[in-house]
N, CA, C and O atoms as CSV, one atom per row, in Angstrom:
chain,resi,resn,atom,element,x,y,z
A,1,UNK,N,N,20.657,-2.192,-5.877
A,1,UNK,CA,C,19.465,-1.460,-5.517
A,1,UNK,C,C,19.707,-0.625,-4.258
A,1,UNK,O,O,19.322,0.544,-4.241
A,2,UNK,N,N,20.247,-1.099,-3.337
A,2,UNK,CA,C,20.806,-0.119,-1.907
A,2,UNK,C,C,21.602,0.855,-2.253
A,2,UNK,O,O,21.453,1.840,-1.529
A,3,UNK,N,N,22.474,0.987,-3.160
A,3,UNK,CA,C,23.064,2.236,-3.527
A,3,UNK,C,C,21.810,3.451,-3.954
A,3,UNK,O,O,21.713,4.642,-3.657
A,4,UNK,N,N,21.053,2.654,-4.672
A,4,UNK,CA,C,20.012,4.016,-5.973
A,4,UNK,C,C,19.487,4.291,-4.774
A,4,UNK,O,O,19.516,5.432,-4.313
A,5,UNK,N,N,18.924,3.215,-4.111
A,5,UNK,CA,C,17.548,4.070,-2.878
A,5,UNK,C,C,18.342,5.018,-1.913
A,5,UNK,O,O,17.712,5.976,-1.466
A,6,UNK,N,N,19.514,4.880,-1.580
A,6,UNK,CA,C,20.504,5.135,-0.585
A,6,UNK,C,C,20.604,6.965,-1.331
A,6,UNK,O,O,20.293,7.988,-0.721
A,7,UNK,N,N,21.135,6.877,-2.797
A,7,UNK,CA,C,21.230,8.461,-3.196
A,7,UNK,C,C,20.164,8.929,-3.534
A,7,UNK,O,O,20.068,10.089,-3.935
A,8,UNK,N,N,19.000,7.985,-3.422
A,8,UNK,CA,C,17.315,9.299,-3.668
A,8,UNK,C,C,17.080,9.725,-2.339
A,8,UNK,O,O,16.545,10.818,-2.155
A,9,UNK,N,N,17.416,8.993,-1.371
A,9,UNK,CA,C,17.200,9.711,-0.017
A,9,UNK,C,C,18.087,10.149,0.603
A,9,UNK,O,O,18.068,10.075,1.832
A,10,UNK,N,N,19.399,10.888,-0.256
A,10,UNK,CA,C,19.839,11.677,0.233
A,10,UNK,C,C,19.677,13.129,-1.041
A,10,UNK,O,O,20.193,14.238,-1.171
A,11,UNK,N,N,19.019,12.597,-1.516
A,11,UNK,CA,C,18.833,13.521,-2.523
A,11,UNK,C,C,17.674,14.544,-2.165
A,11,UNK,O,O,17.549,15.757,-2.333
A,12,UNK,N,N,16.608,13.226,-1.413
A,12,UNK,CA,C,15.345,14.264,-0.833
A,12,UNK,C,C,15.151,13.402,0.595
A,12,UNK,O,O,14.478,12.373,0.642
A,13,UNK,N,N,15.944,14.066,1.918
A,13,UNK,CA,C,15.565,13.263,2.988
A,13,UNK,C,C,14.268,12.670,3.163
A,13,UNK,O,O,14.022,11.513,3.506
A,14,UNK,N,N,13.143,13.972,2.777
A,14,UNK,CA,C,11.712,13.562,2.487
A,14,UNK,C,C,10.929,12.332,2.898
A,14,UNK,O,O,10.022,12.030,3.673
A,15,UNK,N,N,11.898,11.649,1.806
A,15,UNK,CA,C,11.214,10.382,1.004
A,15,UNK,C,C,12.364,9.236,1.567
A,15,UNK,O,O,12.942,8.398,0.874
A,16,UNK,N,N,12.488,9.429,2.798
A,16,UNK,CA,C,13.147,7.971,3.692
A,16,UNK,C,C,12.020,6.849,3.788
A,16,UNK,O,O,12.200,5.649,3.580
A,17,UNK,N,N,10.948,7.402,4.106
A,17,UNK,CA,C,10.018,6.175,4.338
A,17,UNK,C,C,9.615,5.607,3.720
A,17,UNK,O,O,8.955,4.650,4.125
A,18,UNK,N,N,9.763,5.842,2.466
A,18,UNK,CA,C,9.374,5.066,1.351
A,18,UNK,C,C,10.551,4.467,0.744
A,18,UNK,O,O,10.386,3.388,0.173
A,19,UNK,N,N,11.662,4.963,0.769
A,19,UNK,CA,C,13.158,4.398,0.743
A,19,UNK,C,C,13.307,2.748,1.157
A,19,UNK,O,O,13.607,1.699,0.588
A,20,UNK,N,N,12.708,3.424,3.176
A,20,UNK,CA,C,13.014,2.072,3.899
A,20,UNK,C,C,11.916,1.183,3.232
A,20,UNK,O,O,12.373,0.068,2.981
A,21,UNK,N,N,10.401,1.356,2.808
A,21,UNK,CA,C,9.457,0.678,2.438
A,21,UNK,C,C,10.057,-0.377,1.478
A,21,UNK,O,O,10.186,-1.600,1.534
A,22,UNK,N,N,10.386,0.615,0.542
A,22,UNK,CA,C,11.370,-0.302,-0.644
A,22,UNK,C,C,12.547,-1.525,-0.366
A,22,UNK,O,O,12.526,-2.665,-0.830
A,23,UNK,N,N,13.265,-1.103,0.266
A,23,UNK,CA,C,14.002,-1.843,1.307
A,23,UNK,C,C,13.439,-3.328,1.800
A,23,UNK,O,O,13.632,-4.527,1.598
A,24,UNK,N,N,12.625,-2.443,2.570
A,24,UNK,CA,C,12.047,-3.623,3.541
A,24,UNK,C,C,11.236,-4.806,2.213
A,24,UNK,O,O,11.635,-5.941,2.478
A,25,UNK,N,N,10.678,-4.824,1.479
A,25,UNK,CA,C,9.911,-5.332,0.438
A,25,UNK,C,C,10.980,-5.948,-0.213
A,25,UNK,O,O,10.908,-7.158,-0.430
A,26,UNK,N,N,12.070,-5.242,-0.598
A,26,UNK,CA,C,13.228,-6.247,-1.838
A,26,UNK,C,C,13.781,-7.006,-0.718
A,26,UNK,O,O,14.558,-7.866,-1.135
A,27,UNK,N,N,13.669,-6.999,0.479
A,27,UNK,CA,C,14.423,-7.860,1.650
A,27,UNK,C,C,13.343,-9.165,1.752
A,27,UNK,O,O,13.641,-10.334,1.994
A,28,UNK,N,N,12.347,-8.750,1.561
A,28,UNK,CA,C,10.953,-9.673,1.433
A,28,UNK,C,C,11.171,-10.736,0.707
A,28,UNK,O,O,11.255,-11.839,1.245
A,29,UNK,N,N,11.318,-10.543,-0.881
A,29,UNK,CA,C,11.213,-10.502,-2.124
A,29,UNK,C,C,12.467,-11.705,-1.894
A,29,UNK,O,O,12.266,-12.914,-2.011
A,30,UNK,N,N,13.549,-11.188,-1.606
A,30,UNK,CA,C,15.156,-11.903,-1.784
A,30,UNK,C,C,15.020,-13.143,-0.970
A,30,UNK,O,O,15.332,-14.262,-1.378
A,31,UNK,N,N,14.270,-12.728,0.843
A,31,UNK,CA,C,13.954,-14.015,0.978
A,31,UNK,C,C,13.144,-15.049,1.106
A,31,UNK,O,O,13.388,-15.990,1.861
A,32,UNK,N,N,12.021,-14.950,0.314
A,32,UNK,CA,C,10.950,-15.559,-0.353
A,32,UNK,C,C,11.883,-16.013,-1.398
A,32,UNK,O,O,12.080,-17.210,-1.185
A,33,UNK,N,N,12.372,-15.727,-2.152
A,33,UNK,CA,C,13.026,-16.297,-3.465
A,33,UNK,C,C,14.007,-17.284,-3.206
A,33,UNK,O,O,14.336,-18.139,-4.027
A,34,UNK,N,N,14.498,-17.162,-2.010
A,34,UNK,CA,C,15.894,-18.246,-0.930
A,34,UNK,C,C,15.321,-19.096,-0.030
A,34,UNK,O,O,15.885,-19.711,0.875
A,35,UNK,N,N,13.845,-19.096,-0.415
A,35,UNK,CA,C,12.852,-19.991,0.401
A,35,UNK,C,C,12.604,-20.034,1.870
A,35,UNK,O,O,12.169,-21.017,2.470
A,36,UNK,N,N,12.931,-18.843,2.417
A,36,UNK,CA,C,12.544,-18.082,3.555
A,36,UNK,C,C,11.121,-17.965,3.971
A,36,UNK,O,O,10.182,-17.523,3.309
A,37,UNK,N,N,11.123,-18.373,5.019
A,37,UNK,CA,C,9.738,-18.214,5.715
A,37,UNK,C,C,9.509,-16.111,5.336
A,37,UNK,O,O,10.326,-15.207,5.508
A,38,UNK,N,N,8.151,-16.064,4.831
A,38,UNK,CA,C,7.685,-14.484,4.757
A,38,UNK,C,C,6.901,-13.933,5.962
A,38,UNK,O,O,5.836,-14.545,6.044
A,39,UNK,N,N,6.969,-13.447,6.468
A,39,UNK,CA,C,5.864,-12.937,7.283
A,39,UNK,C,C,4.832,-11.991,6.565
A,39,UNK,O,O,4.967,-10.785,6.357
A,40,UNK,N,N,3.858,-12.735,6.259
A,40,UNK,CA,C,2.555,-12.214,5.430
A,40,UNK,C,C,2.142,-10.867,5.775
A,40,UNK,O,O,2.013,-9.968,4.943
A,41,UNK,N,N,1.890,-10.719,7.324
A,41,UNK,CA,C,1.326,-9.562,7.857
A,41,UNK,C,C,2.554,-8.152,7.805
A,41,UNK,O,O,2.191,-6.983,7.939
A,42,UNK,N,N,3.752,-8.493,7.626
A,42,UNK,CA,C,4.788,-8.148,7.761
A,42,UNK,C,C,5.247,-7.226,6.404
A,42,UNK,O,O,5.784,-6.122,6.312
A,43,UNK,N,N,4.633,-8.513,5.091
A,43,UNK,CA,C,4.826,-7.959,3.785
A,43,UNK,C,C,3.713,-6.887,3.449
A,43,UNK,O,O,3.927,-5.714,3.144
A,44,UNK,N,N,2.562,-7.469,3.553
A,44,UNK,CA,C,0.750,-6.827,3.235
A,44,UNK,C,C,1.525,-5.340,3.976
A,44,UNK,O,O,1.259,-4.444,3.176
A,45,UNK,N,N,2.321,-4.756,5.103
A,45,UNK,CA,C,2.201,-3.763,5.824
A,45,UNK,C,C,3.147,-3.174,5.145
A,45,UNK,O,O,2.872,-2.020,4.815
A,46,UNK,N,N,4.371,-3.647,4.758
A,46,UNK,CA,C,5.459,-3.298,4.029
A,46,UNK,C,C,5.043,-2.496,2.393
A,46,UNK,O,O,5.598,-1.513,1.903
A,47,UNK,N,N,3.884,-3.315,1.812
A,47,UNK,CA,C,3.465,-2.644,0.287
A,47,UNK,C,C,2.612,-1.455,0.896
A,47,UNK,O,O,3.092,-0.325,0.815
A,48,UNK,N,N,1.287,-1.646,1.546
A,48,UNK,CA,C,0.461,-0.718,1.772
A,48,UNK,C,C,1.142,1.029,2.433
A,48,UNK,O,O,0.644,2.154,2.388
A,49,UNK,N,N,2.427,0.522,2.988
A,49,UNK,CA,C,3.194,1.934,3.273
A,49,UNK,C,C,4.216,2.478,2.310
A,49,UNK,O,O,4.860,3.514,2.470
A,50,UNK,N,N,4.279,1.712,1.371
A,50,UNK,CA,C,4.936,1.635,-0.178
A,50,UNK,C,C,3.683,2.125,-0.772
A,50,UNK,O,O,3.896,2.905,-1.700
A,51,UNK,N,N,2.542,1.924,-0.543
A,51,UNK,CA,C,1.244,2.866,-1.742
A,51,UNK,C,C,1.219,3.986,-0.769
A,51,UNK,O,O,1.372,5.071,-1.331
A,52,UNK,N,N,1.105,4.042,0.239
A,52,UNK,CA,C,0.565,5.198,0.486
A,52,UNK,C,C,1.825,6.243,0.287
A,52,UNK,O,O,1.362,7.352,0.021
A,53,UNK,N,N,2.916,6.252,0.318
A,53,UNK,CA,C,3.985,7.175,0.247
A,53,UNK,C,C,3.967,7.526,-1.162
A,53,UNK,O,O,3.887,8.700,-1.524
A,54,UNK,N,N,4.057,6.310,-2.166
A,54,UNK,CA,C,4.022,6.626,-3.367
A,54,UNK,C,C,2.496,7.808,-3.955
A,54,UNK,O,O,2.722,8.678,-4.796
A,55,UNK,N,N,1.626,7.696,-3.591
A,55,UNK,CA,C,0.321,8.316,-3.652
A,55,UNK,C,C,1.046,9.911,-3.059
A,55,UNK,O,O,0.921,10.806,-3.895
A,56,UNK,N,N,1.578,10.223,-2.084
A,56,UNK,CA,C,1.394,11.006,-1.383
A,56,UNK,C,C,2.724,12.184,-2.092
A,56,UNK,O,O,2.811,13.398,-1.910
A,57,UNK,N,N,3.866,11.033,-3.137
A,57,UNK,CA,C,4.981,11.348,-3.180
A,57,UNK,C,C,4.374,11.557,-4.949
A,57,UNK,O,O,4.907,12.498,-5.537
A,58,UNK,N,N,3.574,10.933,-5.567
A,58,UNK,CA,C,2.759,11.617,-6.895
A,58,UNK,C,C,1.275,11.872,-6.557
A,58,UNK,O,O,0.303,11.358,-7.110
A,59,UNK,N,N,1.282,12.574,-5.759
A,59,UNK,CA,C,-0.568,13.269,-5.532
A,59,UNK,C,C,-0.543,14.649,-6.648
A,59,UNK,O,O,0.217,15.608,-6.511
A,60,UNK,N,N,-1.530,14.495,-7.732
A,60,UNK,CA,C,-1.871,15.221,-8.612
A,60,UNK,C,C,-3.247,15.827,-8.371
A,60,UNK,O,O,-3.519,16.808,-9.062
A,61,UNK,N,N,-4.315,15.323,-7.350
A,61,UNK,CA,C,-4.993,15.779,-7.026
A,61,UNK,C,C,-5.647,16.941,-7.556
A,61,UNK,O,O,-6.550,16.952,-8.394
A,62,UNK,N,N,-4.801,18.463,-6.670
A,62,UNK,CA,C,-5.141,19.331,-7.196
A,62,UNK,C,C,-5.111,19.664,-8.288
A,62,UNK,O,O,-6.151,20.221,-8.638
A,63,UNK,N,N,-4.259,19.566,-9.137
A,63,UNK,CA,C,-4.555,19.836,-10.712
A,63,UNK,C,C,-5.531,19.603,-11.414
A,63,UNK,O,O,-6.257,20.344,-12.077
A,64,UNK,N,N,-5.510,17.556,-11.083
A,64,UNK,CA,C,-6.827,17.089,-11.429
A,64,UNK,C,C,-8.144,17.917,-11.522
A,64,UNK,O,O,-8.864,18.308,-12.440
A,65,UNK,N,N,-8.140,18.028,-9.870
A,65,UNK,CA,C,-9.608,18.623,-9.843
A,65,UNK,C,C,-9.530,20.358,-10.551
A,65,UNK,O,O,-10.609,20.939,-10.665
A,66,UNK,N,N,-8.848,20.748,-10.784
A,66,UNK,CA,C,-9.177,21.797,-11.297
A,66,UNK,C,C,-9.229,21.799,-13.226
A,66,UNK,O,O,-9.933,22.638,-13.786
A,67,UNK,N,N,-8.577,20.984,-13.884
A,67,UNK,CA,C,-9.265,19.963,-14.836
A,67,UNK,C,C,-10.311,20.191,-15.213
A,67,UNK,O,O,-10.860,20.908,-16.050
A,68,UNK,N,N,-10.731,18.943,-13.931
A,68,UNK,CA,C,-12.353,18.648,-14.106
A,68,UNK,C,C,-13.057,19.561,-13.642
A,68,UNK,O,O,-14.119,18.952,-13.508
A,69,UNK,N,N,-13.333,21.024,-13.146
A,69,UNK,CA,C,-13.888,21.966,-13.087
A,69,UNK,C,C,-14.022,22.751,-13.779
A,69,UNK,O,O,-14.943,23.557,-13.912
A,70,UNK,N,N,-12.659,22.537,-14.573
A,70,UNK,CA,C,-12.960,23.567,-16.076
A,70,UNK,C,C,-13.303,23.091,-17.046
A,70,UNK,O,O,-13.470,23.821,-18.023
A,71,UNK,N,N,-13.504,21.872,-17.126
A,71,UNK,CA,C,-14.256,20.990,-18.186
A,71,UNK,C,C,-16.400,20.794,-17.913
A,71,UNK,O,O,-17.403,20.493,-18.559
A,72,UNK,N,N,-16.111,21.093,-16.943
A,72,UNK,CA,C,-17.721,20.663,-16.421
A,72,UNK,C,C,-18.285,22.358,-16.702
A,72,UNK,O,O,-19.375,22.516,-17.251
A,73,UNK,N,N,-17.415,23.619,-16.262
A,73,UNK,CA,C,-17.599,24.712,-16.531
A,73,UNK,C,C,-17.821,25.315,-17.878
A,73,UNK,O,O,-18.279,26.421,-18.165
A,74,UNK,N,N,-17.316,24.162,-18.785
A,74,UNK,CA,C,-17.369,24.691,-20.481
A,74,UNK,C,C,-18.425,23.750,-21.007
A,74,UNK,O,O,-18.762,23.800,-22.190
């Protein structure tokens, strides 16, 4: 998995923060699964900057709304 995330963010510097998000979460994930103490507040902060990048990195928004303007218009 550190290789793929490693060549999407060099593919689009962009999208590092959501890179490291990813990162930081499968580091979570690996040691929760090795019975590692998690830091809850640590993980909850780790996904919520994993949604918001992802949101921001597929925001369709505008299209959407123009969609639904030409549908409400007909």
């Amino acid at each position: 998995m550190e290789k793929r995330l490693d060549n999407l963010q060099r593919l689009d510097p962009s999208h590092a923060e959501i890179m490291e998000a990813a990162k930081v979460i499968r580091d979570f994930g690996n040691g929760g699964a090795h019975g590692e103490d998690v830091d809850r507040d640590k993980l909850l902060a780790a996904y919520e900057l994993l949604e918001i990048e992802l949101r921001r990195l597929f925001n369709y928004d505008a299209s959407r709304r123009q969609v639904l303007i030409e549908n409400l218009r007909t």
